[in-house]
C-alpha positions in Angstrom: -107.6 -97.7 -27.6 -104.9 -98.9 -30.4 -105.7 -96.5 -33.4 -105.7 -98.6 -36.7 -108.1 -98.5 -39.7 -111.6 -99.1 -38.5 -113.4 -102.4 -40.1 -116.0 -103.1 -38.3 -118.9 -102.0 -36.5 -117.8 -102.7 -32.9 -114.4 -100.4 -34.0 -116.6 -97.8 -35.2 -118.4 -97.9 -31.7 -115.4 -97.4 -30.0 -113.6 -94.6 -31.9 -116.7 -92.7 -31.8 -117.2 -93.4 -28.4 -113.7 -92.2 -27.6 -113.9 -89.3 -29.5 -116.7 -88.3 -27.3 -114.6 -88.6 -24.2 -112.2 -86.9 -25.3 -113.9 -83.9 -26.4 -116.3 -84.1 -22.9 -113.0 -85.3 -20.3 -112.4 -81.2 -20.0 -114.2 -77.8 -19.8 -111.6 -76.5 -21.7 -110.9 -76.2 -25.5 -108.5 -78.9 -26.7 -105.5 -77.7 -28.0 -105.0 -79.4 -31.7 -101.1 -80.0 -31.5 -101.8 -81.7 -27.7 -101.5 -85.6 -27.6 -105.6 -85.8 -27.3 -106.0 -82.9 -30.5 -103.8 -85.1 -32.2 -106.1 -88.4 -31.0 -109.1 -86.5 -31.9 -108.1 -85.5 -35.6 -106.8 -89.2 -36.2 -110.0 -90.8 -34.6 -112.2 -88.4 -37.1 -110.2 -89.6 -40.3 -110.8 -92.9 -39.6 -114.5 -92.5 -38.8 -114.9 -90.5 -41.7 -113.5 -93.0 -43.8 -115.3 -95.9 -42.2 -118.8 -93.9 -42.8 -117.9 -93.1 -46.4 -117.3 -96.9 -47.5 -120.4 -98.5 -45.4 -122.5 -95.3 -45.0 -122.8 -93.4 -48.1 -124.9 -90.9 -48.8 -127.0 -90.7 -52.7 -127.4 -87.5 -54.0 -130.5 -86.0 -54.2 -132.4 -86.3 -57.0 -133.1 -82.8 -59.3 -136.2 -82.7 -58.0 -135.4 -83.4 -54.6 -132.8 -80.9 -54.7 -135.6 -78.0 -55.8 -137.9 -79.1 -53.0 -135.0 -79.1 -50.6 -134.0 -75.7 -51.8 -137.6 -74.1 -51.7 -138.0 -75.6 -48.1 -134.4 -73.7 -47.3 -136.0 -70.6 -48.7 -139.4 -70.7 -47.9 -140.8 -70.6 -51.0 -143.7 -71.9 -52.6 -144.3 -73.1 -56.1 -145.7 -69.9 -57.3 -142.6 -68.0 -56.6 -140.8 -70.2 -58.4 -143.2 -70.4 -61.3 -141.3 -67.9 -63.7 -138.0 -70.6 -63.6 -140.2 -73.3 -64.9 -142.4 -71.2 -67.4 -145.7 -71.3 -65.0 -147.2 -72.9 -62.3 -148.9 -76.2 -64.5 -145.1 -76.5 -65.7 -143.7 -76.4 -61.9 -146.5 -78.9 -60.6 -145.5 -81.4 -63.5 -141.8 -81.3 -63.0 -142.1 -81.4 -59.2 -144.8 -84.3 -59.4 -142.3 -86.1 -61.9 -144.6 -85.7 -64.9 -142.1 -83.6 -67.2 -138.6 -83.6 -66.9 -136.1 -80.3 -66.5 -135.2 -78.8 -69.3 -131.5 -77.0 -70.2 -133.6 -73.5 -69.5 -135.2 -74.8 -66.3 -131.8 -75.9 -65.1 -129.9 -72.7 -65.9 -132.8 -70.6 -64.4 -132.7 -72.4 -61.1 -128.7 -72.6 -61.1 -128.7 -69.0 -61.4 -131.9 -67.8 -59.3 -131.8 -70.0 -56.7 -128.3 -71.2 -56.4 -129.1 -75.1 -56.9 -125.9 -76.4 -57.7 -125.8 -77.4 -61.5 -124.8 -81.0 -60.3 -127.5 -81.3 -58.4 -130.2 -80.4 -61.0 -128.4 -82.8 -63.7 -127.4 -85.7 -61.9 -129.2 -88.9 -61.3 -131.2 -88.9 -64.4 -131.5 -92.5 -64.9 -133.9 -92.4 -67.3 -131.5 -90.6 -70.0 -130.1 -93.4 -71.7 -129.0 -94.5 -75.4 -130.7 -96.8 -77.6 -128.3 -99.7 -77.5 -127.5 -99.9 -81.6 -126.1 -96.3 -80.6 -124.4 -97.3 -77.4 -122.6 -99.8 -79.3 -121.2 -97.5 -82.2 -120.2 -94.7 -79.4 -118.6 -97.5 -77.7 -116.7 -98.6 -80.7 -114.9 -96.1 -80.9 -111.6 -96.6 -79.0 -111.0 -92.9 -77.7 -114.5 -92.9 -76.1 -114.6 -96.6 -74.9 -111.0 -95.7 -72.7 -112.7 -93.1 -71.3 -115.6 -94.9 -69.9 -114.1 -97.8 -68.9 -114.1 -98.7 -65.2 -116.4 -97.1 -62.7 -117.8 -94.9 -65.0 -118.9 -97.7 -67.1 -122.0 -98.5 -64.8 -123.0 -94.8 -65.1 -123.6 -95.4 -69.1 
């Protein structure tokens, strides 16, 4: 197989495919600075990068993180009821019917080891009015900063 950037499907295939021949053509471990190592650390880059730009993968939503993170530890909502203030206030923000708040999100960073990303992230419902959009965005410092990707995010 002639190792180049993968770009479609049918080269994806094969590289993963070739990987797995490589790692099953031997009962022994493969050596990483032996020509197939050296094929099988190439081959992963490039289907790691292939995966990433057709594949990716959305984070989780806050709550989707918590219930992810209960389900790792077994817990139920009544052990994490003191984060949240109770167990109405844990039903509503796990049923979607209140949001986080700074507190919750500290609480469950620090308790449970949620990631602080996690918990803040994906919030599309926390937006500007768009008079106040406009006069953050009017200022030149600010508008620099968002400009490209970022911009979709605002």
């Amino acid at each position: 197989m002639k190792t180049r950037i993968l770009k479609t499907d049918q080269e994806y295939n094969d590289a993963c495919a070739r990987i797995y021949n490589l790692i099953n053509s031997t009962d022994k471990a493969i050596e990483p600075d032996s020509p197939e190592g050296e094929e099988i650390e190439l081959l992963s880059l490039l289907v790691e990068k292939y995966e990433q730009e057709h594949y990716p993968i959305e984070a989780p939503s806050p709550v989707e993180a918590i219930k992810f993170r209960m389900e790792q530890m077994n817990l139920k909502q009544s052990d994490i009821a003191p984060l949240f203030g109770g167990k109405t206030r844990v039903s509503e923000v796990l049923n979607g019917k209140r949001p986080l708040t700074l507190k919750m999100i500290t609480l469950l960073n620090r308790y449970l080891g949620i990631p602080l990303e996690s918990l803040v992230k994906g919030n599309k419902e926390v937006r500007l009015e768009p008079e106040k959009r406009e006069k953050l965005l009017g200022v030149a410092s600010i508008k620099d900063y968002l400009s490209g990707s970022r911009a979709a995010m605002i």
